[in-house]
VEXDREN-2710 file (C-alpha; in Angstrom, 1 decimal):
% VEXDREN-2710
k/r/px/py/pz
1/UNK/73.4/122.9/84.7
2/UNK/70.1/123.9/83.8
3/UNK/70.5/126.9/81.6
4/UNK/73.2/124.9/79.6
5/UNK/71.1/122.0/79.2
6/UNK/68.5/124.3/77.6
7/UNK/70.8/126.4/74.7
8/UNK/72.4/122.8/74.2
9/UNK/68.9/121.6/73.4
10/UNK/68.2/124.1/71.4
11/UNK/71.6/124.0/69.2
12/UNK/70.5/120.2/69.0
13/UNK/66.5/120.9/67.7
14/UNK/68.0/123.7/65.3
15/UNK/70.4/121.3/63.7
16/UNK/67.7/118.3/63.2
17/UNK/65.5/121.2/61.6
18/UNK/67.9/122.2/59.4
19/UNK/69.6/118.8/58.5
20/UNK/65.9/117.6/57.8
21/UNK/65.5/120.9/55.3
22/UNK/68.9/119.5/53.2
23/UNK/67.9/116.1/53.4
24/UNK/65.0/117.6/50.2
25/UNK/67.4/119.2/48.3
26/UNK/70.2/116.6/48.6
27/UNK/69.4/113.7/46.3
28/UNK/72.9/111.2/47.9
29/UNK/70.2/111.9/51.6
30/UNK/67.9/110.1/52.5
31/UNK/63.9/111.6/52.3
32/UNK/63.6/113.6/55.3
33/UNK/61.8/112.0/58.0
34/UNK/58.3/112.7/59.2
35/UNK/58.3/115.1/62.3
36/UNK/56.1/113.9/64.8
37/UNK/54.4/115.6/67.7
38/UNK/56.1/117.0/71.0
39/UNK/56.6/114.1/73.2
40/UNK/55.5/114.0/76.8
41/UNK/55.7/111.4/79.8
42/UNK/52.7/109.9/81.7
43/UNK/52.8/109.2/85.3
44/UNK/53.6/105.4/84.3
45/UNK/56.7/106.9/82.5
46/UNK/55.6/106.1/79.5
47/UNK/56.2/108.1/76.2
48/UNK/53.6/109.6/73.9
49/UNK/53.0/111.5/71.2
50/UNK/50.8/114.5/70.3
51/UNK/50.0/114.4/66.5
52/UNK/50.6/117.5/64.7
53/UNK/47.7/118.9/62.9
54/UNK/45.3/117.4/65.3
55/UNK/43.9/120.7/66.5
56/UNK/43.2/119.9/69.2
57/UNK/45.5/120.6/72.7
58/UNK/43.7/118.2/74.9
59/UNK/46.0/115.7/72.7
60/UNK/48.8/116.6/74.7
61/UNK/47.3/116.0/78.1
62/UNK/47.2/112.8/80.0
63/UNK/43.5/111.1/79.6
64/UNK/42.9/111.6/83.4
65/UNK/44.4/115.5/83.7
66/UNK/42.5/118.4/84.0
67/UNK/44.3/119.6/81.0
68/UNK/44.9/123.9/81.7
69/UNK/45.5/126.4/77.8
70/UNK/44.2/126.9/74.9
71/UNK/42.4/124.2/73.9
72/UNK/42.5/122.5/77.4
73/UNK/38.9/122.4/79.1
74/UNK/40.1/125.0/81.7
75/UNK/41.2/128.6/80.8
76/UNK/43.1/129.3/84.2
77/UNK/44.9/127.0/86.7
78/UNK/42.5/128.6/89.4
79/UNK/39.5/127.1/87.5
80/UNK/41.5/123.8/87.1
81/UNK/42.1/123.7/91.3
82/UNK/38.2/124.6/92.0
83/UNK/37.4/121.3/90.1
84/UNK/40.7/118.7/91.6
85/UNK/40.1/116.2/93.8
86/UNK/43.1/115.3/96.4
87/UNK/45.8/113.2/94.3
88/UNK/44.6/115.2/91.4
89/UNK/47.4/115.7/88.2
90/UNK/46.9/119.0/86.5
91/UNK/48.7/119.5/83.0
92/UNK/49.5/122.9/82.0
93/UNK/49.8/123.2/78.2
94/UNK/52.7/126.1/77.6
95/UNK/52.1/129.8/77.4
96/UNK/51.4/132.5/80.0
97/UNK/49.2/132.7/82.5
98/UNK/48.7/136.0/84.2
99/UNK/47.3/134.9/88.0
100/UNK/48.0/134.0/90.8
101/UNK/46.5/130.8/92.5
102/UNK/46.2/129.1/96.0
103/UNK/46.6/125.3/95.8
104/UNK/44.3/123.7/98.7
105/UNK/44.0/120.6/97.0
106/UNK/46.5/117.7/99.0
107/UNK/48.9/116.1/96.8
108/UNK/47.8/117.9/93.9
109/UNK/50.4/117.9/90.7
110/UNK/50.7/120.7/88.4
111/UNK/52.7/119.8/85.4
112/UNK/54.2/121.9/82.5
113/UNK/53.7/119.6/79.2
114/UNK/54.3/120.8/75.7
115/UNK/56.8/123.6/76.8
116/UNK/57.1/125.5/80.1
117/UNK/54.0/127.2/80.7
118/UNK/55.1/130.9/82.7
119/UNK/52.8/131.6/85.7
120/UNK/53.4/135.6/85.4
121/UNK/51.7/136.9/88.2
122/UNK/52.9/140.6/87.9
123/UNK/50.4/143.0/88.6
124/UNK/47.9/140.2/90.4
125/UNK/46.9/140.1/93.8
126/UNK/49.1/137.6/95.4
127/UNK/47.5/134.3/96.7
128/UNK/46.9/134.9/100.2
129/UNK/48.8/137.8/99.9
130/UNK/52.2/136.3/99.8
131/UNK/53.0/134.3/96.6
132/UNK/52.4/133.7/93.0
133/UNK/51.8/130.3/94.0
134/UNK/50.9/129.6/97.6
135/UNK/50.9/125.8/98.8
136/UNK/48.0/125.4/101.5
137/UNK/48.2/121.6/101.5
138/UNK/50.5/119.0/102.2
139/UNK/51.9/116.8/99.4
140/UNK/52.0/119.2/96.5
141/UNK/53.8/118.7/93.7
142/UNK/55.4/121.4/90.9
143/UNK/56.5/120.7/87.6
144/UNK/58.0/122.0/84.6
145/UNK/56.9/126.0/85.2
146/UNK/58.1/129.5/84.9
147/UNK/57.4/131.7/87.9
148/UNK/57.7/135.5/88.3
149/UNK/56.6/138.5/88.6
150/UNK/55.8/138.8/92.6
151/UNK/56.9/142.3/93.3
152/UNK/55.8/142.4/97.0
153/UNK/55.8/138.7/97.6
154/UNK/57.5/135.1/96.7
155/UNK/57.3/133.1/93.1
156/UNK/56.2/129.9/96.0
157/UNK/55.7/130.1/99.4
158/UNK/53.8/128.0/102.0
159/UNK/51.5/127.2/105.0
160/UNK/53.4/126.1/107.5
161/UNK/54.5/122.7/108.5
162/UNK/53.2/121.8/104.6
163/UNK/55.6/119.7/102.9
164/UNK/56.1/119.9/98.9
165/UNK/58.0/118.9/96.0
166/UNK/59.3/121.2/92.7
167/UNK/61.0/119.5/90.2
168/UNK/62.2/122.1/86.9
169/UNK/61.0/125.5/88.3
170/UNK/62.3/128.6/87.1
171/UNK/61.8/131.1/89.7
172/UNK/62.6/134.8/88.8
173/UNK/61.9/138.6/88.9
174/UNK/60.3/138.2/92.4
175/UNK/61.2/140.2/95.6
176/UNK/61.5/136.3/97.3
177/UNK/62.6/133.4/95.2
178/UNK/60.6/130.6/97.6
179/UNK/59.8/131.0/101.0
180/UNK/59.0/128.4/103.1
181/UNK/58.1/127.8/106.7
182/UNK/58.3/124.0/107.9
183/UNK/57.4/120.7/106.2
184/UNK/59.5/118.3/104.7
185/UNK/60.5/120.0/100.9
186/UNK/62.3/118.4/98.0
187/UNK/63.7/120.5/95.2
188/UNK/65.4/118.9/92.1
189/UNK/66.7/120.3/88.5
190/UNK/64.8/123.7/89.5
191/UNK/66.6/127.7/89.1
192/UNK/66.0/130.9/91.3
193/UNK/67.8/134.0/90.4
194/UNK/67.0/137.7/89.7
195/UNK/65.1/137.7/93.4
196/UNK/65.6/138.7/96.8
197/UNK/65.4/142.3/96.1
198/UNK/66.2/143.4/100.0
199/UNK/68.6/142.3/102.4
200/UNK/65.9/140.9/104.2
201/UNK/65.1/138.6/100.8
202/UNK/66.5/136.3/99.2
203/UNK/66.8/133.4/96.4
204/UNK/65.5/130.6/98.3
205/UNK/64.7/131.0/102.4
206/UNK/63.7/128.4/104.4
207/UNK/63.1/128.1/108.4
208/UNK/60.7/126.2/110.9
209/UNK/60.3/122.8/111.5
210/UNK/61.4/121.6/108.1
211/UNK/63.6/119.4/106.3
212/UNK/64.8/120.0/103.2
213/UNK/66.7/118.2/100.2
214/UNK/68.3/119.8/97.1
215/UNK/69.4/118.0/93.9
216/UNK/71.0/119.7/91.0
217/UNK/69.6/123.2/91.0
218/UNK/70.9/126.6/91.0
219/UNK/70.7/129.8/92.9
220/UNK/72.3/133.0/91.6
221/UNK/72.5/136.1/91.1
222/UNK/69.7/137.6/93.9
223/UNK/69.8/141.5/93.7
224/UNK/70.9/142.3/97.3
225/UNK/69.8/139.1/99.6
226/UNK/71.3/135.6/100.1
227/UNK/71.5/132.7/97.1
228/UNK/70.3/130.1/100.1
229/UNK/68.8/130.3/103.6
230/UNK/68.2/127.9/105.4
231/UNK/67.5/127.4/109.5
232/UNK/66.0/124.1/108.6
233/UNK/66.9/121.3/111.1
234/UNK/68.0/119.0/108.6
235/UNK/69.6/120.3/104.8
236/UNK/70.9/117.8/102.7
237/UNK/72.5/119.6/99.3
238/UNK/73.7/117.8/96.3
239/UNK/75.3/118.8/93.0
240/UNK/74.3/122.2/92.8
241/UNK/75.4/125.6/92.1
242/UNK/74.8/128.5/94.4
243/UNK/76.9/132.1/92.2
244/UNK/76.3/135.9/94.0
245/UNK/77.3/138.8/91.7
246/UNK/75.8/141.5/93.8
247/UNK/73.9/139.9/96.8
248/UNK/75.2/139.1/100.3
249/UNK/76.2/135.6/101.3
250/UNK/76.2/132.1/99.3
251/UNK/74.9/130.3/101.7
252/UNK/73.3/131.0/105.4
253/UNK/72.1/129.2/107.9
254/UNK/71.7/131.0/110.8
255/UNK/70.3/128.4/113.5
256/UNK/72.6/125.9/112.8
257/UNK/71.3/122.5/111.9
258/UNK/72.5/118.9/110.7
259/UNK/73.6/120.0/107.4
260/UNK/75.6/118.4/104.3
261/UNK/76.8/120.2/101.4
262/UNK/78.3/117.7/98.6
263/UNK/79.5/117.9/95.1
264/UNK/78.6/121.4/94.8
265/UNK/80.0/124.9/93.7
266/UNK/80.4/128.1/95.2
267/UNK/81.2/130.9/93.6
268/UNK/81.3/135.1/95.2
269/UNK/82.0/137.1/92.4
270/UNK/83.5/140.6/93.0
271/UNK/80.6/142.9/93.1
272/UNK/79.2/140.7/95.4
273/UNK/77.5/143.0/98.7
274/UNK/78.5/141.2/101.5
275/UNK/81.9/139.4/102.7
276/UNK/80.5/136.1/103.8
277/UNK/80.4/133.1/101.2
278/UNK/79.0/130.6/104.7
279/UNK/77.4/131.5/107.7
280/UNK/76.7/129.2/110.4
281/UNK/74.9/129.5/113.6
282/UNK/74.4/133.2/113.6
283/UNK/71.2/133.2/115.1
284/UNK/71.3/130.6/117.8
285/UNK/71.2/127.2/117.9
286/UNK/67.4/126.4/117.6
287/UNK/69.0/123.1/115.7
288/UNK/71.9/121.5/117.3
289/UNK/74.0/120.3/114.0
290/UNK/77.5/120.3/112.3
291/UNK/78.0/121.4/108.4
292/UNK/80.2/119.6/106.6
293/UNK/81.4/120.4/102.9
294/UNK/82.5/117.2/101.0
295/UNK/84.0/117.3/97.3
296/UNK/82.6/121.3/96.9
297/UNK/84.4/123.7/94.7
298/UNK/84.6/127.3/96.1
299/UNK/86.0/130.1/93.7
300/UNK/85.9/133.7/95.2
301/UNK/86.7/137.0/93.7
302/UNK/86.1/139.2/96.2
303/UNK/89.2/141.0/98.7
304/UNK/87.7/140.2/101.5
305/UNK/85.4/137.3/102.2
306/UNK/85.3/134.6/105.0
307/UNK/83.6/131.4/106.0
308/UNK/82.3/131.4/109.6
309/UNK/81.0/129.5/112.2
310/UNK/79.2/131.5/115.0
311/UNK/80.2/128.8/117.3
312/UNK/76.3/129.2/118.8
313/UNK/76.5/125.0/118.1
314/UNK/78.6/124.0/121.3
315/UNK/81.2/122.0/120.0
316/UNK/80.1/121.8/116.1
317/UNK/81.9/122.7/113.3
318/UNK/82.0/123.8/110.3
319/UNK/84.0/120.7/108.5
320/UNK/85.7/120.4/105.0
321/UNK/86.2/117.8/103.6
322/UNK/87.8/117.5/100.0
323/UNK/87.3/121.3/99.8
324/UNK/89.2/123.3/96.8
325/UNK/89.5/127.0/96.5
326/UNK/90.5/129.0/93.7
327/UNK/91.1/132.9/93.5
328/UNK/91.3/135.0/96.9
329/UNK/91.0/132.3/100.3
330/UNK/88.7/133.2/102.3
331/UNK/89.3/133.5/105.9
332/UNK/87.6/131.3/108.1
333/UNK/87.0/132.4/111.4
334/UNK/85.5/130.1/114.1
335/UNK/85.5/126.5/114.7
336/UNK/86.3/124.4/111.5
337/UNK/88.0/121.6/110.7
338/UNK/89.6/119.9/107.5
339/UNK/89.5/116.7/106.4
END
């Protein structure tokens, strides 16, 4: 998971640091090797290197980025997005950023390089009133950043029927995680926790027109909403964690939809508000769909908790396939199946 990948990075730089420190004072070691710059990837994939010392930030960016920090040629990201073309890549060297931006340019990439650079829109007007970062074109693409701070709005939300990509986001200490109304979406390697701060709120929520794919990311611990809502007509969910200590349900989706749920773990712990780990069809069937659960680990601590199917989806069930469960079972209530 994300956060483990960080601390085991860390525990990895902090022993090369200090096994280059002994290699000077042990004469049997060799000389201690030369530390290079941070390393960053170009959109060709390849590998390069920012020399220390240089003094100069710009080193880090790609030659054809509007390169965002100290040292870059733009301050904020809002003055980097007033000069972007469509198909633009905007690097963001790491620090903090205190603003909040709308993103107008189409297929427009903003990338964290040289750290993860924190978009900490607290105490900012919101862009268009609704998000620290709000997508008004199709084709967007998120990399590599921090969000928070959106006390009466979302870390990312949308225009609707935009489609967009984020790839390593760390979305947090908002009153909605991302909220998203239509498109065709993409999230990979990416974290939301410490949001939805209402029942009404949550983690991630996503309805409309949309489509939506999830790869390896993590939603936990929202304050009193859902970890993941999602009346999308199509949800495809792949090795990924979704953990409630205090919210209501796991996982919602409450206008049904074709939905698949693999290689994934859910967990309710026991101060968790509501009793519902998955809801199905609650609201109707705007999307006619079944949702299956294939290979997905549920553990659940709390007395009473249930999986249901509203059965709004005329003949569609909830299906498990290669389901385990560990602590309390929860009930399940409706139309599901077991494979």
């Amino acid at each position: 998971m994300l956060g483990c990948r960080i601390a085991v990075c860390a525990v990895i730089v902090g022993a090369l640091a200090f096994g280059f420190a002994g290699a000077a004072e042990e004469p049997h070691l060799p000389p201690s090797p030369t530390l290079i710059g941070p390393l960053h990837r170009d959109s060709q994939g390849q590998l390069h290197v920012a020399t220390p010392g240089s003094g100069n930030s710009r080193a880090l960016c790609e030659k054809a980025a509007l390169c965002v920090g100290n040292g870059g040629r733009y301050a904020t990201l809002s003055a980097a997005l007033a000069a972007a073309a469509p198909g633009a890549l905007i690097e963001i060297l790491g620090g903090v950023y205190h603003e909040a931006a709308d993103i107008k340019v189409p297929r427009v990439t903003l990338r964290g390089i040289g750290g993860t650079p924190h978009i900490d829109c607290s105490g900012e007007p919101l862009a268009s009133d609704k998000a620290c970062l709000f997508l008004a074109a199709p084709g967007i693409t998120l990399e590599n950043l921090e969000i928070s701070g959106a006390a009466q709005g979302a870390c990312i939300s949308n225009e609707p029927g935009t489609g967009f990509t984020l790839r390593r986001i760390y979305c947090h200490g908002s009153r909605e995680g991302v909220v998203a109304a239509g498109g065709a979406i993409t999230i990979e390697d990416s974290q939301f926790f410490d949001n939805g701060w209402t029942r009404a709120a949550h983690n991630a929520d996503f309805f409309g027109d949309c489509t939506l794919t999830v790869r390896g990311s993590i939603f936990r611990d929202a304050r009193l909403g859902n970890e993941f809502t999602s009346g999308c007509r199509k949800t495809e969910i792949s090795s990924s964690t979704f953990s409630s200590t205090q919210g209501i349900s796991e996982l919602a989706f409450p206008t049904g939809g074709d939905t698949l749920i693999y290689r994934s773990t859910i967990a309710k712990g026991a101060g968790s508000d509501g009793e519902t780990i998955i809801a199905f069809a609650r609201d109707g069937c705007t999307h006619p769909g079944a949702l299956q659960l294939k290979s997905v680990h549920i553990s659940n601590a709390r007395p009473i908790a249930e999986i249901r199917n509203y059965d709004r989806c005329t003949a569609r069930p909830i299906i498990l396939d290669d389901v385990s469960i560990d602590g309390i079972p929860p009930k399940e209530i409706g139309y599901i199946t077991r494979r």
